[in-house]
C-alpha positions in Angstrom: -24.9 41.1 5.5 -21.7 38.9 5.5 -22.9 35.0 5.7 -20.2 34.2 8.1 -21.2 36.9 10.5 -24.9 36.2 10.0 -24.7 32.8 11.2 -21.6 33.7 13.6 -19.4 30.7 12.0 -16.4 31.8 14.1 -18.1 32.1 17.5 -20.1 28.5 16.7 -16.5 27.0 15.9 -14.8 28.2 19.4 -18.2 26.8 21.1 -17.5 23.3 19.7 -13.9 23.4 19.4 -13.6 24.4 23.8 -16.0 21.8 24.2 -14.4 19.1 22.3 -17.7 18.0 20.8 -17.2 15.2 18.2 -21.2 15.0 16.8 -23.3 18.2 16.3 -26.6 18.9 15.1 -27.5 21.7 13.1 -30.9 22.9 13.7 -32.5 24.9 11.5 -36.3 26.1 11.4 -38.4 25.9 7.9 -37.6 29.7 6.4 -33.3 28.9 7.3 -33.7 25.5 6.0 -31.9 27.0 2.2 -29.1 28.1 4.3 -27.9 24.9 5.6 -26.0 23.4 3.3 -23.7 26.2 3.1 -23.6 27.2 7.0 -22.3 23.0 7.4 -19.8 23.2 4.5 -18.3 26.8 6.4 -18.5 25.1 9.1 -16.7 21.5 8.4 -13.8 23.5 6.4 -12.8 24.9 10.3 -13.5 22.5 12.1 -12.3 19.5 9.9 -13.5 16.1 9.6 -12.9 14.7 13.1 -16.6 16.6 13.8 -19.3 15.2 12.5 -21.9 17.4 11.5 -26.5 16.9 11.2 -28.5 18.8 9.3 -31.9 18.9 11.7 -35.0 20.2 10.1 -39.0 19.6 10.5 -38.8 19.3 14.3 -41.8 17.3 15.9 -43.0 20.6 17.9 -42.1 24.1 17.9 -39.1 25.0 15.9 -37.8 27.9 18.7 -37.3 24.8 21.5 -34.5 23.2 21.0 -35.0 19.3 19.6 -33.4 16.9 21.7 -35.6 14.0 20.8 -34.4 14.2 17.1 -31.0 14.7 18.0 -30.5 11.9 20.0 -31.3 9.9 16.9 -28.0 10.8 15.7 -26.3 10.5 19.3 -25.1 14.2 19.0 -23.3 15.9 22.3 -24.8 19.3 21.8 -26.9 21.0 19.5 -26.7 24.7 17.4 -30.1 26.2 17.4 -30.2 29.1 14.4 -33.4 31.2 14.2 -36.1 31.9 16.8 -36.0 30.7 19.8 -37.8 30.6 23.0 -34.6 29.7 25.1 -36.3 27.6 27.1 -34.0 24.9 29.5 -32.9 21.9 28.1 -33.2 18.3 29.6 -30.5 16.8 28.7 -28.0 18.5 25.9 -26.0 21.9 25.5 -26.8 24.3 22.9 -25.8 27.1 21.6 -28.3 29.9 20.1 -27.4 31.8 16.7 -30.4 34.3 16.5 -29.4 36.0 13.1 -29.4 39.7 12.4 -32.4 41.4 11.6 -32.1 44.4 9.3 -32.9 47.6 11.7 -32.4 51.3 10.9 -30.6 52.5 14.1 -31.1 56.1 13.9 -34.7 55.6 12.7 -35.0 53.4 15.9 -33.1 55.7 18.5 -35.4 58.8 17.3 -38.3 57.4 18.2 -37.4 56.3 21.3 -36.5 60.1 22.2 -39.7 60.7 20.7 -42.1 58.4 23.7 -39.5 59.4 25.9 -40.4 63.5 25.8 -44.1 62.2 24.6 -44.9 60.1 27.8 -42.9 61.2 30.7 -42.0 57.9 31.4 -38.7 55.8 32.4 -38.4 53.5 29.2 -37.6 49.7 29.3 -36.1 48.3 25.8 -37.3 45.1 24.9 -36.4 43.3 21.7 -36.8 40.1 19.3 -33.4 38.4 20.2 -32.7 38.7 16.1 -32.0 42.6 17.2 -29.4 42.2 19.7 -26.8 42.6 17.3 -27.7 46.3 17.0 -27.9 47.1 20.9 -24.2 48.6 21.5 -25.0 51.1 18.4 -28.6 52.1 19.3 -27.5 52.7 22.8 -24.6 55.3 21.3 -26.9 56.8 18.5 -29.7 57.3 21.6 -27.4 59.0 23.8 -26.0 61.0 21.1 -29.5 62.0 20.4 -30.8 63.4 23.5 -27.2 65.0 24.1 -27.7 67.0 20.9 -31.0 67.7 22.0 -30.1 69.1 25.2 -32.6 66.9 27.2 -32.6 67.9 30.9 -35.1 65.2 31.8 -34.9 62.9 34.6 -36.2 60.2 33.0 -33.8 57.4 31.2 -33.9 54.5 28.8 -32.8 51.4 30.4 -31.8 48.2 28.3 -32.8 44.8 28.3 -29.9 42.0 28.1 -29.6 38.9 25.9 -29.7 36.4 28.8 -26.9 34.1 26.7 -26.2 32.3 24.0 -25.6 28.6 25.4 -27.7 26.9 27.6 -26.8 24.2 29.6 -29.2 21.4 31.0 -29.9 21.6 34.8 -29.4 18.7 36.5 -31.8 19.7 38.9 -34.4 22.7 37.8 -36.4 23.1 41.0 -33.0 23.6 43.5 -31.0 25.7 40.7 -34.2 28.1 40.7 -34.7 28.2 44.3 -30.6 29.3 44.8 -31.4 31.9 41.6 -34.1 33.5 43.4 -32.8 33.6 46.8 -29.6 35.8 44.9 -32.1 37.5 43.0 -33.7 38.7 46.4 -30.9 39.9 47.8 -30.4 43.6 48.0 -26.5 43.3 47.5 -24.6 42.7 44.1 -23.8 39.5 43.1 -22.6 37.4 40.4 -24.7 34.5 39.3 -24.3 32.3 36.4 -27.3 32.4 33.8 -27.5 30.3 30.9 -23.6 29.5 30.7 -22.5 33.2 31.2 -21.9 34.8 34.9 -23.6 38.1 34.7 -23.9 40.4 37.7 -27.6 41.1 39.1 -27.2 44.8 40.3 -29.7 45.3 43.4 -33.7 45.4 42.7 -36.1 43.7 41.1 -35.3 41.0 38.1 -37.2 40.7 35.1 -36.5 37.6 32.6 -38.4 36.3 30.0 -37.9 35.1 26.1 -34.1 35.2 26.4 -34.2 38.8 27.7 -33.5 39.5 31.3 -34.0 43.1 33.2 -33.5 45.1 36.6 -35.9 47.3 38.0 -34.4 49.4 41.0 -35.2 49.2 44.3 -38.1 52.0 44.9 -39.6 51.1 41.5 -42.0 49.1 40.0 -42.0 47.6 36.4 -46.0 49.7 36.1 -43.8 52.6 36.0 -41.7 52.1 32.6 -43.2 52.3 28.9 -42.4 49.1 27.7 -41.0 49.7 24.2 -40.5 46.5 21.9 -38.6 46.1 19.0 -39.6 43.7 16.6 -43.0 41.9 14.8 -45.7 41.0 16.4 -45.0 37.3 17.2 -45.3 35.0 20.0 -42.5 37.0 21.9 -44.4 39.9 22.0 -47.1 38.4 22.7 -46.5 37.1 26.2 -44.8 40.3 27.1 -48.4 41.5 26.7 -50.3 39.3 28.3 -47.3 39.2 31.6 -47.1 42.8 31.5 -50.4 43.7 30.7 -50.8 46.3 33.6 -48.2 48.2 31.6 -48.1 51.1 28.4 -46.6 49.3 26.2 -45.2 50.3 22.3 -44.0 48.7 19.5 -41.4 49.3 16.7 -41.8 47.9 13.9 -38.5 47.1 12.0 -39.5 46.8 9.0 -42.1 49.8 8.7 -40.1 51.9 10.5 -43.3 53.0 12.7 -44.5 52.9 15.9 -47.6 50.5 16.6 -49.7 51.0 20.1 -51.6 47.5 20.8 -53.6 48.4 23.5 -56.6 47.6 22.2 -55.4 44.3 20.9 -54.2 43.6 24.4 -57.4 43.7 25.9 -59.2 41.6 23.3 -56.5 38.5 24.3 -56.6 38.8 28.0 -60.5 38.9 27.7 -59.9 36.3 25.7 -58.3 34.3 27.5 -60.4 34.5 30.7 -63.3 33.5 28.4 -61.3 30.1 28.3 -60.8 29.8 31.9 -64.2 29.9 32.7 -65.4 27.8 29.8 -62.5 25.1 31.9 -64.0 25.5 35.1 -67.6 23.4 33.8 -65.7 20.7 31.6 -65.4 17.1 33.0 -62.9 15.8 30.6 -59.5 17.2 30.1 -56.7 16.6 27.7 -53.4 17.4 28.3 -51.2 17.9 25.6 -47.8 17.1 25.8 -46.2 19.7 23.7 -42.4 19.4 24.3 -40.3 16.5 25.4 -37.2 18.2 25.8 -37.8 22.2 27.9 -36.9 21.2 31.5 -39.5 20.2 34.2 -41.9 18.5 31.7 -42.8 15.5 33.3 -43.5 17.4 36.5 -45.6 20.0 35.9 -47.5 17.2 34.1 -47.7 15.4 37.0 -48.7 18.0 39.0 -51.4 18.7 36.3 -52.8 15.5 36.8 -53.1 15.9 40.9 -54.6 19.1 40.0 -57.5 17.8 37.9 -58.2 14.9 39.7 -58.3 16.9 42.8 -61.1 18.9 41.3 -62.9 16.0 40.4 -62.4 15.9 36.9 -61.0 13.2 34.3 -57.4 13.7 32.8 -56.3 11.6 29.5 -52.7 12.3 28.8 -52.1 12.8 24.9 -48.8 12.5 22.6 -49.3 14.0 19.3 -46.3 16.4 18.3 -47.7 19.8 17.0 -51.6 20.2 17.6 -53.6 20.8 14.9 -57.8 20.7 14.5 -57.7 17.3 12.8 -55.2 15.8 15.5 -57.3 17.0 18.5 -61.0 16.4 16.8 -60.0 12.3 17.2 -60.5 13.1 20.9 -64.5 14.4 20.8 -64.7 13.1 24.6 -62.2 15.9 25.6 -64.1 19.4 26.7 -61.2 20.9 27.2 -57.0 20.6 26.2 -54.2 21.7 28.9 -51.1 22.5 26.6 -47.5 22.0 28.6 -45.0 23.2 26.4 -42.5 26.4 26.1 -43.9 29.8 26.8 -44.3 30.9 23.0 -46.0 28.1 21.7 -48.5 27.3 24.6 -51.0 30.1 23.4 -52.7 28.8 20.8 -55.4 30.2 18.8 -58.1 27.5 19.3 -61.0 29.4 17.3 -60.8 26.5 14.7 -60.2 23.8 17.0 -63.4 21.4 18.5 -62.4 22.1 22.0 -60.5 25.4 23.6 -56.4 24.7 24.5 -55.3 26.6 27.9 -52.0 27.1 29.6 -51.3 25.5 32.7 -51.7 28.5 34.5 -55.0 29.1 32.8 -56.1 25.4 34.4 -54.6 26.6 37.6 -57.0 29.3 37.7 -59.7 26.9 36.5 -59.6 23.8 38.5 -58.6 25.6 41.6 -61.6 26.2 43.6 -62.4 29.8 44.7 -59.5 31.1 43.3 -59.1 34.6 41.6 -58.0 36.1 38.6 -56.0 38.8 39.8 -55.0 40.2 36.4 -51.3 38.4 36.9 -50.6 36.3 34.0 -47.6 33.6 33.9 -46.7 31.9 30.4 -44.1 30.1 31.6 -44.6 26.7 33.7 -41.4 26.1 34.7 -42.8 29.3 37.4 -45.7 27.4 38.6 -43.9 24.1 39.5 -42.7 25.6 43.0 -46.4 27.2 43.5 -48.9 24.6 42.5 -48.2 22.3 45.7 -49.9 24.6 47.1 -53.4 24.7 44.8 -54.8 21.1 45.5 -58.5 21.3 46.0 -59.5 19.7 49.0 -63.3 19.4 47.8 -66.3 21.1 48.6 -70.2 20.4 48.1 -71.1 24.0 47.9 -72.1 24.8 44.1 -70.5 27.7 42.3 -72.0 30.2 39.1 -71.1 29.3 35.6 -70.7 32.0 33.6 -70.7 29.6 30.5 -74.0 28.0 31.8 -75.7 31.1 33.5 -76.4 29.4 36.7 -75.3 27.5 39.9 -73.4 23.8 39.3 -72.7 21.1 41.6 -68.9 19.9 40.7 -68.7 16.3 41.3 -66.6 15.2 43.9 -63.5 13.4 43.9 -63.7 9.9 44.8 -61.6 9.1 48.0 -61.3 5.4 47.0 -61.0 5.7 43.2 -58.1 4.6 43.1 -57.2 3.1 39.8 -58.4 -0.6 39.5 -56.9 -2.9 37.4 -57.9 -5.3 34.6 -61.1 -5.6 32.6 -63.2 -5.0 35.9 -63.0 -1.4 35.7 -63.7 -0.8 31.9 -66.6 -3.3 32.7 -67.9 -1.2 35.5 -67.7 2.3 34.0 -69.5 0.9 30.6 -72.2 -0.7 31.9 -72.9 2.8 34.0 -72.5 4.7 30.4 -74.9 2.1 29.2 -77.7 2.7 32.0 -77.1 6.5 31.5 -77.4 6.1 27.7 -80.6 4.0 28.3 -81.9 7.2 30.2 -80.9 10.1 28.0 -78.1 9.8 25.4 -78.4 13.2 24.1 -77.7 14.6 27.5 -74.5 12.9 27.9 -73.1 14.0 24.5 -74.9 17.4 23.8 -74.6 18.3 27.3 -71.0 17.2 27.9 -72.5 15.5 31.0 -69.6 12.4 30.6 -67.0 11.6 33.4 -65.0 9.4 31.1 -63.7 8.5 28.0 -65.5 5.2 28.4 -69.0 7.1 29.3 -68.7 8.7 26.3 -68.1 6.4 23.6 -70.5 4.1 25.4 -73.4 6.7 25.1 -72.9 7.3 21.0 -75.7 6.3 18.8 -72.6 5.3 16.3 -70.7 2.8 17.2 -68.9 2.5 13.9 -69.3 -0.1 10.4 -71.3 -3.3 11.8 -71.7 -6.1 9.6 -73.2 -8.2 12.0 -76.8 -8.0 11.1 -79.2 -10.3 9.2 -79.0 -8.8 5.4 -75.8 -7.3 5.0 -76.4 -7.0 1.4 -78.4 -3.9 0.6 -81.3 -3.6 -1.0 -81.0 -3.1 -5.4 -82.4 -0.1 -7.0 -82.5 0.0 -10.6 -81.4 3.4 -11.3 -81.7 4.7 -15.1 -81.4 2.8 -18.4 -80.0 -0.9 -18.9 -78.1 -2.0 -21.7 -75.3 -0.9 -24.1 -74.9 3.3 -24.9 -75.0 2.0 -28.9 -78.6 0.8 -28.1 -80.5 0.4 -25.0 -82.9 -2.0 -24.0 -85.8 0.3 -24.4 -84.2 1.9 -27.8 -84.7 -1.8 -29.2 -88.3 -2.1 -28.6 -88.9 1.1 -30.1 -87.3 0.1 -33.0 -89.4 -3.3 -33.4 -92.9 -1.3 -32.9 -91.6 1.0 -35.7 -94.1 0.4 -39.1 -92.1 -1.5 -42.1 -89.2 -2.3 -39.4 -88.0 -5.4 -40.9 -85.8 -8.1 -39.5 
């Protein structure tokens, strides 16, 4: 494929050119990273040297957000994302998105889409990795030359998902600009709204958006009905259109195979999953949450509102900066029975199998730390969604005990403090360790084995180890003599063999 079109040189030169933008960074992801020399020299030679261009690589969390922090090392007015991306709302800078082109056999594709279409009697939804856009005007045409030629009288029809844009603008404020999108969404009448930087018009029915694809379902029709029929690997992308759709068929096409994949079974092994997790949540008493973006819009508030919501359920939140999680990162915080990940919708599932304590979503803590509440099968992987909701979901405490399902019994929560209110100076670390002390006095191994600590404090307080000591009487250890003394050409004990040999002389 032609390099220029690949990376869409001419479209990424209009976007800073209309803009006037003097300093732009380049961001590339890990696999593109051999690409960017030559995508900034095409790029200079247009635009000239009164734009100055940065390289971005390596970024401190997922590489499908777009990094703001490290571009604002560089003071640059916008930034190019290339790759994958989550399309998730900036903070603070434009960007503009160049997805690449994916190689993708068109009639190969458009066949078997007749094929589910006569196979399941089912309205079909196209979804796609955003790296396949570039090939939606011509499977469209080779699809309805297909079924023309094969004198299809069906009812049923394929309906298309949209590339919601390419640039994204920060939102001054997120919560208001959602609340006017969703009233226009609700309305039955056609209207023009602008989305991501482009005005698009949002026919009547029921709107679908997620990953950078958005959708209409019409009035009279519910998104249960449609086979859901991806296009693309099996990545993160895919992923959370399982778990958000997972009350619908859903089939894959795989690109690069060239076959059709059904994942049904692998569906139900994450959403079981998954609600494993939540109910290991609802019995922890320490929580960490993870701060895994600092630039997708409405961070700080839904952490925030996380914070309300653990405390509200009695529990103990630490909040914890650490760029990309890892097991090694997270098994420094051993007082921490469970991790509440904010970040964008692909990268907040993580696969915690390896990791010393589970990581949920925050709509998996919402479930969790929200007393008497219901999984209803409805998954959200977004939390820009629950900001508006979560108000709604503080506990307002309760002595009745619930079942663990983790523990196989009844459990007493403990209560939220009315006056705890955060006390200041030495006084409270001196307070809450001389209770870990009396409680470690009692039965250490039931605060640490048992995860029976409140606080970070209780639990440090309550190890055996308290790390290297050299305060003690003898710090010099006691000598063993280990083996033979003396030189390798003759050892002590070689010599006095030697001596006690007969006619040894001297």
């Amino acid at each position: 494929m032609d390099f220029e079109s690949k990376y869409e040189i001419s479209s990424t030169v209009d976007f800073i050119r209309g803009r006037t933008f003097t300093r732009v960074a380049l961001q590339f992801p890990d696999e593109l990273l051999k690409d960017s020399p030559l995508v900034a020299k095409a790029l200079r030679s247009e635009l000239g040297k009164a734009v100055r261009l940065y390289v971005m690589a390596d970024a401190a969390y997922g590489s499908c957000c777009v990094d703001e922090i490290g571009a604002s090392h560089v003071d640059a007015e916008c930034v190019v994302h290339y790759g994958h991306a989550c399309m998730s709302r900036t903070s603070t800078l434009p960007a503009k998105f160049v997805f690449g082109k994916a190689s993708i056999d068109v009639k190969d594709c458009a066949k078997s889409l007749s094929h589910c279409l006569s196979s399941f009697n089912k309205p079909i939804m196209v979804l796609y990795g955003l790296e396949y856009a570039h090939a939606l005007v011509n499977l469209k045409a080779e699809v309805a030359e297909s079924l023309l030629s094969s004198h299809s009288n069906s009812s049923l029809k394929i309906s298309y998902a949209e590339v919601v844009g390419t640039v994204i603008y920060p939102s001054v404020d997120h919560l208001t600009e959602k609340a006017q999108v969703s009233s226009q969404y609700d309305s039955l009448t056609k209207t023009r709204i602008t989305v991501g930087g482009d005005e698009r018009e949002i026919k009547s029915g029921t709107y679908y958006g997620l990953g950078g694809l958005s959708w209409n379902i019409p009035t009279g029709h519910k998104i249960e009905d449609y086979l859901l029929f991806w296009i693309g690997p099996e990545n993160t992308a895919f992923t959370n259109i399982m778990l958000t759709f997972n009350n619908c068929k859903i089939i894959r096409y795989d690109a690069d195979k060239k076959c059709l994949l059904e994942h049904l079974s692998n569906q139900t092994r994450i959403l079981r999953r998954r609600y494993y997790l939540v109910e290991k949540a609802k019995d922890a008493n320490i929580v960490g949450i993870l701060v895994g973006t600092l630039g997708v819009a409405g961070y700080l508030h839904i952490i925030e509102q996380m914070k309300e919501l653990i405390k509200s359920a009695g529990k103990k939140s630490y909040t914890l900066v650490m760029g990309r999680p890892n097991p090694a990162k997270l098994a420094n915080f051993p007082e921490c029975d469970i991790f509440v990940s904010v970040s964008c919708a692909q990268t907040a599932l993580l696969d915690s199998k390896d990791f010393l304590a589970p990581v949920i979503t925050p709509f998996e803590a919402v479930l969790a730390f929200t007393r008497g509440r219901q999984w209803t099968g409805e998954y959200v992987v977004n939390f820009q969604d629950l900001i508006a909701s979560i108000g709604s979901e503080v506990n307002e405490g309760t002595e009745e005990a619930r079942f663990s399902f983790i523990k196989g019994g009844y459990v007493e929560d403990i209560k939220p403090q009315e006056n705890d209110k955060e006390e200041e100076g030495s006084l409270a670390l001196a307070a809450a360790t001389d209770k870990a002390l009396s409680l470690q006095n009692q039965d250490p191994t039931s605060i640490l084995f048992k995860r029976n600590a409140t606080s970070g404090t209780m639990f440090f307080a309550a190890r055996t180890y308290q790390g290297l000591n050299m305060q003690y009487e003898n710090p010099a250890p006691q000598s063993y003599v280990i083996g033979r003394s003396g030189r390798a050409a003759g050892y002590l004990d070689e010599e006095r063999k030697a001596e006690d040999l007969p006619g040894a002389v001297e």
